[in-house]
Structure formats: C-alpha cells, structure tokens
DSSP file (Angstrom, degrees, kcal/mol; ACC not computed):
  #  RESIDUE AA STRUCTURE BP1 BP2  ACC     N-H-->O    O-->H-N    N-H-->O    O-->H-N    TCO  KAPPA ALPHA  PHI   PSI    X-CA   Y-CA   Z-CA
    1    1 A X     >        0   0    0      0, 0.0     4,-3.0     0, 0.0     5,-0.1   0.000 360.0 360.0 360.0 -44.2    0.0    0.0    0.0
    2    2 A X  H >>  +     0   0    0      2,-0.2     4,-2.1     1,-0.2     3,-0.7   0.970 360.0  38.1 -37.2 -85.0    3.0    2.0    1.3
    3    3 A X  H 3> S+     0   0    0      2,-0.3     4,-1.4     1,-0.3     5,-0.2   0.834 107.8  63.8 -27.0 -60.8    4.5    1.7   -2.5
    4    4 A X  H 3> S+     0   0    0      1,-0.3     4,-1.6     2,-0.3     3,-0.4   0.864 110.9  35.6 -53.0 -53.0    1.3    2.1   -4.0
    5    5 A X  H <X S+     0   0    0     -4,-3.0     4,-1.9    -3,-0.7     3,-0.4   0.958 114.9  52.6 -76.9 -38.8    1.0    5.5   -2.7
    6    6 A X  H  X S+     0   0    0     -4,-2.1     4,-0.8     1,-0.3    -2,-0.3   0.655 110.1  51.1 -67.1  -6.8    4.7    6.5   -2.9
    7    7 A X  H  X S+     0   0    0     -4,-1.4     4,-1.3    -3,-0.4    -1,-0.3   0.844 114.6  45.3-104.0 -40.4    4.5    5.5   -6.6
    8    8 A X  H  X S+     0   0    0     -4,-1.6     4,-2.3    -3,-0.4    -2,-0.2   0.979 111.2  52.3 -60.2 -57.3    1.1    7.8   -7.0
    9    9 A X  H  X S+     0   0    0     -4,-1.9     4,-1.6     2,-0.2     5,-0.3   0.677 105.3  57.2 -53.0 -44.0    2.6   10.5   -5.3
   10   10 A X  H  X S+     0   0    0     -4,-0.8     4,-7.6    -5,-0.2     5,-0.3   0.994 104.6  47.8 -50.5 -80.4    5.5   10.4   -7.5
   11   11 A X  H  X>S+     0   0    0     -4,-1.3     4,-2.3     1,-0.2     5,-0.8   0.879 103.9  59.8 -12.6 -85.1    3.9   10.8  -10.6
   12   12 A X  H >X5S+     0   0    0     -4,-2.3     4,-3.7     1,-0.2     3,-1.6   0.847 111.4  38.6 -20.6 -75.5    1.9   13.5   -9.6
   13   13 A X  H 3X5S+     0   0    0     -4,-1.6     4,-2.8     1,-0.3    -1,-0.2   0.947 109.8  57.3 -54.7 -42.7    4.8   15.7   -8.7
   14   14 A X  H 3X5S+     0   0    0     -4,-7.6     4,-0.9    -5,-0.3    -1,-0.3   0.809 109.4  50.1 -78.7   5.7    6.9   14.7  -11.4
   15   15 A X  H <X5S+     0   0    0     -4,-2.3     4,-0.9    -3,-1.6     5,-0.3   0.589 109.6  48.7 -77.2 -32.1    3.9   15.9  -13.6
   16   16 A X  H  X<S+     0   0    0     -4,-3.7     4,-2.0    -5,-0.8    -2,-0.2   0.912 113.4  47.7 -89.5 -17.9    3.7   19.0  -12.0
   17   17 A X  H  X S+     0   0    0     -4,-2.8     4,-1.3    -5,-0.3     9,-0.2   0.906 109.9  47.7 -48.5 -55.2    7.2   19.5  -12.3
   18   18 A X  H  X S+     0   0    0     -4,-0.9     4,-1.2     2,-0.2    -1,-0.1   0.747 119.9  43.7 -91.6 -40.0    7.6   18.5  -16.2
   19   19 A X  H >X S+     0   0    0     -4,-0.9     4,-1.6     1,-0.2     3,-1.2   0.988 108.2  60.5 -77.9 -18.7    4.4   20.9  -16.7
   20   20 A X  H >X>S+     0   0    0     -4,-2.0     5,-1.3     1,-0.3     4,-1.0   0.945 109.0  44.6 -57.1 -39.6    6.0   23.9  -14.2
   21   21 A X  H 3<5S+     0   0    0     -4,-1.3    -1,-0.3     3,-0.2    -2,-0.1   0.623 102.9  58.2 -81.6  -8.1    9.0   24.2  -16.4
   22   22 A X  H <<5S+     0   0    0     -3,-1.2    -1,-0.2    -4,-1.2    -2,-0.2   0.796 114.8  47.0 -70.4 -29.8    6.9   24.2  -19.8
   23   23 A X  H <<5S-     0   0    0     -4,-1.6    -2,-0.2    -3,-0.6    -3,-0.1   0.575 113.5-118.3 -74.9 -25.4    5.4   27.5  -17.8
   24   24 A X  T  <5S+     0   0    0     -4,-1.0    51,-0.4     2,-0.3    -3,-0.2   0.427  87.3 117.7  81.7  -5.2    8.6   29.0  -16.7
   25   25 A X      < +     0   0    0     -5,-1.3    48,-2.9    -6,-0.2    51,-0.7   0.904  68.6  34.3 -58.8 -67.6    7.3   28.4  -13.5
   26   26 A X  B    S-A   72   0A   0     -6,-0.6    -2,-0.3    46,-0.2    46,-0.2  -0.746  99.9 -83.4-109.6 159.2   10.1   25.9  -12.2
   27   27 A X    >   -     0   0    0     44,-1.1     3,-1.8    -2,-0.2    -6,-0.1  -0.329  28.8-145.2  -7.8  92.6   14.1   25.9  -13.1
   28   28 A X  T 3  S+     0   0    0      1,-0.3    -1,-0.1    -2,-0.2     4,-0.1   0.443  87.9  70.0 -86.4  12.7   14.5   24.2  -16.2
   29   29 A X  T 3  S+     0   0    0      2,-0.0    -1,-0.3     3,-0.0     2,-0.0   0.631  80.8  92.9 -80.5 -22.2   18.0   22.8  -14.9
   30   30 A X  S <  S-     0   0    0     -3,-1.8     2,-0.7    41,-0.1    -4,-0.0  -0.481  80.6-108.5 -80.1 170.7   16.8   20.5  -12.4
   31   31 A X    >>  -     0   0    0      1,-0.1     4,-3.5    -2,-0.0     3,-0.6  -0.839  22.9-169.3 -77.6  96.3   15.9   17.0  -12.6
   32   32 A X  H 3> S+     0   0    0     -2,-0.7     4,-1.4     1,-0.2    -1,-0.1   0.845  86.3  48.9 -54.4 -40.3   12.4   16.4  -12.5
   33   33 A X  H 3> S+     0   0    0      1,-0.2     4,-1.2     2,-0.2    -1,-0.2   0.647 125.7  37.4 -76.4 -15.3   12.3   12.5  -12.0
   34   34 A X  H <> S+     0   0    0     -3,-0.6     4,-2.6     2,-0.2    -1,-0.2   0.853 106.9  58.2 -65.5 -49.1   14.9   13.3   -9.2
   35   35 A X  H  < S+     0   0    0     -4,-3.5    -2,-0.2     1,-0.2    -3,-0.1   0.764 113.5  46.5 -61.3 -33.4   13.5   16.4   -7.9
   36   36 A X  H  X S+     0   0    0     -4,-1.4     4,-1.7    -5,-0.3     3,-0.3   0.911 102.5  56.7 -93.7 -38.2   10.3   14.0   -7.3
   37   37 A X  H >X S+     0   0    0     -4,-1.2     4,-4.4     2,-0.2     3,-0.7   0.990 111.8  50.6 -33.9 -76.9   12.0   10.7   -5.6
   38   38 A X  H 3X S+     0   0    0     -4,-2.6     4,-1.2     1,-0.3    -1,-0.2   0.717 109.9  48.2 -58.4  -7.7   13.3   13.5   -2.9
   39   39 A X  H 34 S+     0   0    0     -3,-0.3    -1,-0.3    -5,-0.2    -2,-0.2   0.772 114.6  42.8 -82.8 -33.6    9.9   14.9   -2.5
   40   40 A X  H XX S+     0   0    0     -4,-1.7     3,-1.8    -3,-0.7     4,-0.8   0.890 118.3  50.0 -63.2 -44.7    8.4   11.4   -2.1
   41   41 A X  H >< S+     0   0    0     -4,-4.4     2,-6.0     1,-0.3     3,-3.0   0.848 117.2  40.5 -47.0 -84.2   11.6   10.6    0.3
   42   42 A X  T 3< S+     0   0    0     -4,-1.2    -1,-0.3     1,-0.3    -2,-0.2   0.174 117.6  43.9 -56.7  20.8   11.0   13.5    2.1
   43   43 A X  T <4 S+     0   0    0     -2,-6.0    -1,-0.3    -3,-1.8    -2,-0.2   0.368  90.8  92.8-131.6  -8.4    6.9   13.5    2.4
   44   44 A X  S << S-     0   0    0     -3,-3.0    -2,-0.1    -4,-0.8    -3,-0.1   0.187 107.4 -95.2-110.7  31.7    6.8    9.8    3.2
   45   45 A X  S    S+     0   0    0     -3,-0.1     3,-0.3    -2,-0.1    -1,-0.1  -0.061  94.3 111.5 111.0 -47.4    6.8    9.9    6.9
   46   46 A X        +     0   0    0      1,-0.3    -4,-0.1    -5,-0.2    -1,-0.1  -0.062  42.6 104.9 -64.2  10.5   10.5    9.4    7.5
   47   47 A X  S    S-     0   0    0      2,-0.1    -1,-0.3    -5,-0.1     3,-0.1   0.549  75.9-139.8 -61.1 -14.0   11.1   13.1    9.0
   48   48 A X        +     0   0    0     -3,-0.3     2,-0.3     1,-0.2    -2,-0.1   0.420  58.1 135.3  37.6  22.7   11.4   11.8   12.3
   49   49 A X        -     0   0    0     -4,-0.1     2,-0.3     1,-0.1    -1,-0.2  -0.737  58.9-125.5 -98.6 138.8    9.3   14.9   13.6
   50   50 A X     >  -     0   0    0     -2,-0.3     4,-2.4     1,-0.1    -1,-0.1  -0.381  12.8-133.5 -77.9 134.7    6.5   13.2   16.3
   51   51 A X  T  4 S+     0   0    0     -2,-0.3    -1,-0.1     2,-0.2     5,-0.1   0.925 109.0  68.5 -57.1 -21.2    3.1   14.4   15.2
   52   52 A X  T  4 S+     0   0    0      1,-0.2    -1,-0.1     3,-0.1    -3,-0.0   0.785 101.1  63.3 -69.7 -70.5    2.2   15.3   19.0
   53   53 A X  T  4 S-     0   0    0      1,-0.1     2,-0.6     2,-0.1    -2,-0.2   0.476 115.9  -6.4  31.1 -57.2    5.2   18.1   17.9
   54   54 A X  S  < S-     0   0    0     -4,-2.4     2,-0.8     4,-0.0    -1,-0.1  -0.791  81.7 -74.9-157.0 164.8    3.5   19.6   15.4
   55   55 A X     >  -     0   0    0     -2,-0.6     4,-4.1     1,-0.2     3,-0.2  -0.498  24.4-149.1 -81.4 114.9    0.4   20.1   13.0
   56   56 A X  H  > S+     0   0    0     -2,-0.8     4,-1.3     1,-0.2    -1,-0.2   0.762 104.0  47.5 -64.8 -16.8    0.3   17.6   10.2
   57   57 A X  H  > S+     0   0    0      2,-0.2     4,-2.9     3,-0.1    -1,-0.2   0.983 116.3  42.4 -68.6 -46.4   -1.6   20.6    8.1
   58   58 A X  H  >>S+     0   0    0     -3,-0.2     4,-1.8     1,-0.2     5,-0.6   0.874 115.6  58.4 -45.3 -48.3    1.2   23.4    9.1
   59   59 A X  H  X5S+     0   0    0     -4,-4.1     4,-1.7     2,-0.1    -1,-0.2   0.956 107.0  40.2 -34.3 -68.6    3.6   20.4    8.4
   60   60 A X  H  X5S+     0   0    0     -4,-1.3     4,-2.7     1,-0.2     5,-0.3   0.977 115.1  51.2 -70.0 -72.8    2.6   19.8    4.9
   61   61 A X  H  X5S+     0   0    0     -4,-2.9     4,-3.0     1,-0.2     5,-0.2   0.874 109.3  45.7 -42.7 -42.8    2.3   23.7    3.7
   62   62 A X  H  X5S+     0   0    0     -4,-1.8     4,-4.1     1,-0.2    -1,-0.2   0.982 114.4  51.1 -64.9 -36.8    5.7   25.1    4.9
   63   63 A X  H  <<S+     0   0    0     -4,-1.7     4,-0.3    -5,-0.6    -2,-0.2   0.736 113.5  42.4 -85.7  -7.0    7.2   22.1    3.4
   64   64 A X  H >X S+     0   0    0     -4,-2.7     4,-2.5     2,-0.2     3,-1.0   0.911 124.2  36.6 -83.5 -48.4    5.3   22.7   -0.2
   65   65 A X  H 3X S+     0   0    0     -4,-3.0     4,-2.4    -5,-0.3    -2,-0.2   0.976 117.8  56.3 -73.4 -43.1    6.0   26.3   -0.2
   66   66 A X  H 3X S+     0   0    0     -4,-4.1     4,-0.7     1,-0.3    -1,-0.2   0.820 119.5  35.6 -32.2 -47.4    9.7   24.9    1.6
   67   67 A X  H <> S+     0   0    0     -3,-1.0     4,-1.0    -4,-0.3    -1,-0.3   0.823 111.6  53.0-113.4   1.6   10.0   22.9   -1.6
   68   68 A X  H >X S+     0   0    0     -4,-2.5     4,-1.9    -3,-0.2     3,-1.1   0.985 101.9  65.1 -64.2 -56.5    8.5   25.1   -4.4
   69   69 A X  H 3< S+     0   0    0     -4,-2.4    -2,-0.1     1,-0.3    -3,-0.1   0.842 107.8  46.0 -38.2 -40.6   11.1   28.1   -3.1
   70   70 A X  H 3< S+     0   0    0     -4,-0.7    -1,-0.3     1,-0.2    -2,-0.2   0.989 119.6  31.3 -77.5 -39.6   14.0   25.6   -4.3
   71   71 A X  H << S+     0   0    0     -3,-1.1   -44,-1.1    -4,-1.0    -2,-0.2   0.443  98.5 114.3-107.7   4.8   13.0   24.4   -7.5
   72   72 A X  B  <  -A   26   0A   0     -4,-1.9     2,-0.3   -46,-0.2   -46,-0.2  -0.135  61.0-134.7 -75.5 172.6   11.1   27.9   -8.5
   73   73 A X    >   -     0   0    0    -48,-2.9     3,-1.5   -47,-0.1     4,-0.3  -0.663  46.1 -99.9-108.0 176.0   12.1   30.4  -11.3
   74   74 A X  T 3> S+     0   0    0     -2,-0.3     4,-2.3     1,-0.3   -49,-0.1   0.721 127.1  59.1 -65.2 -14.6   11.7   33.9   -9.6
   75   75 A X  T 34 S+     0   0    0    -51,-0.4     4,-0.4     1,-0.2    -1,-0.3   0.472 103.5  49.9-100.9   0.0    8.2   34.1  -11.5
   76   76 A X  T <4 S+     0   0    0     -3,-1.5     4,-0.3   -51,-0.7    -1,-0.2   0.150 100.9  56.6 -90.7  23.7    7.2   31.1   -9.8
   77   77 A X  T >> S+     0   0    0     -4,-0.3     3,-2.3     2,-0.1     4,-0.8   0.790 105.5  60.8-102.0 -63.4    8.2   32.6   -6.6
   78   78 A X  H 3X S+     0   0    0     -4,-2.3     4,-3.1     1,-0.3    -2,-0.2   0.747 103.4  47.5 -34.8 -42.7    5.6   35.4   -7.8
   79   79 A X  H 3> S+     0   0    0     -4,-0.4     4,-1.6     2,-0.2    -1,-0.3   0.604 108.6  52.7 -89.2 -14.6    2.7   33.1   -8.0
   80   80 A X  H X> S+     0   0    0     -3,-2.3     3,-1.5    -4,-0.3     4,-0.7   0.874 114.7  44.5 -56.7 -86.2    3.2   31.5   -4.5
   81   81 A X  H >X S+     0   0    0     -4,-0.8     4,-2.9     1,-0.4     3,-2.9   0.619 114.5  43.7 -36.7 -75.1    3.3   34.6   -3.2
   82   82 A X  H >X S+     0   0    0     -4,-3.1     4,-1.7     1,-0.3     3,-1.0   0.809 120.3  43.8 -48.2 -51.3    0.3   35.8   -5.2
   83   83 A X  H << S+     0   0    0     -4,-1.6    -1,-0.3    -3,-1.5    -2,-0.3   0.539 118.3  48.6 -66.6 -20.7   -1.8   32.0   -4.3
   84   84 A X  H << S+     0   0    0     -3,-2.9     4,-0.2    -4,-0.7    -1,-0.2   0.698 112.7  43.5 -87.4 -33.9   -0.4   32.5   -0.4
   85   85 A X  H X< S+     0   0    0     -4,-2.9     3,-3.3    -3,-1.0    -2,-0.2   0.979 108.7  64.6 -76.0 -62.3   -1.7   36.4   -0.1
   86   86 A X  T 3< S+     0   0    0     -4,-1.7     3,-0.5     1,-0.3    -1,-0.2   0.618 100.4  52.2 -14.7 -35.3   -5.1   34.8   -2.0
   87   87 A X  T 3  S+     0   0    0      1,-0.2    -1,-0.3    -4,-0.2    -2,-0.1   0.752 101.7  57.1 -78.0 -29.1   -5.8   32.5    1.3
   88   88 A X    <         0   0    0     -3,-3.3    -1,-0.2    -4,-0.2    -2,-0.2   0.248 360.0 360.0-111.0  11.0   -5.7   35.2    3.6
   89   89 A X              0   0    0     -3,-0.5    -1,-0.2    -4,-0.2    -2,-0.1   0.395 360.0 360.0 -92.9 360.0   -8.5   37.3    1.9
C-alpha cells in the first residue's frame, strides 16, 4: 500500500514538475524524475518529527511552499506569493 502511494505521489509531482517548467514556472536545470524521488523521500513519513510536535496541516504547507522556493524560477516565486496572499482574503 505504502508503495502504491509513494508510486502515485511520485507521478503527480513529477507531472507537476515537467508541466512547471513548460510554464517557466520551475528551473529548467533541475531533474524532475529526481527532484520528485526526494519529494516522495522526504513526504513519506521518515522526517522523524513526532506528530504530538507539530500540526500535520502546518507540516505539509511550509514544506510545499519549503519545496516550491527551491525548485522555482523567480516568476514562480511570484505566483506562491500571489496563491499564499489569495488565502488570507
């Protein structure tokens, strides 16, 4: 099951990856099918942080905006921003 999701989960991102660089969005020097294994590593439980610790929603958002900020072009940095101000109106 474990697999099953890490293999879905993959996909996903490395689709949104493949189309963020068509956009200009993301960095067209990285390595998507990589760039998406280390999002899967890194999403897939193995943080060692204990959930009484912290909020699994708070978790999840710093560490999408945490991992758009690396792989974004400065005009996808513009459209977090704009999609982050959007939430709070």
């Amino acid at each position: 099951m474990q697999q099953l999701h890490s293999s879905h989960i993959y996909h996903y991102i490395l689709d949104n990856i493949n189309r963020g660089i068509k956009k200009g969005l993301y960095r067209s020097e990285i390595n998507p099918a990589l760039i998406a294994r280390i999002y899967v590593a890194n999403t897939s439980g193995q943080l060692g942080i204990p959930v009484a610790e912290t909020n699994l929603e708070e978790m999840v958002r710093e560490y999408t905006i945490y991992h758009i900020h690396g792989i974004a072009t400065e005009r996808g940095i513009a459209c977090l921003q704009d999609y982050l101000e959007s939430l709070h109106d």
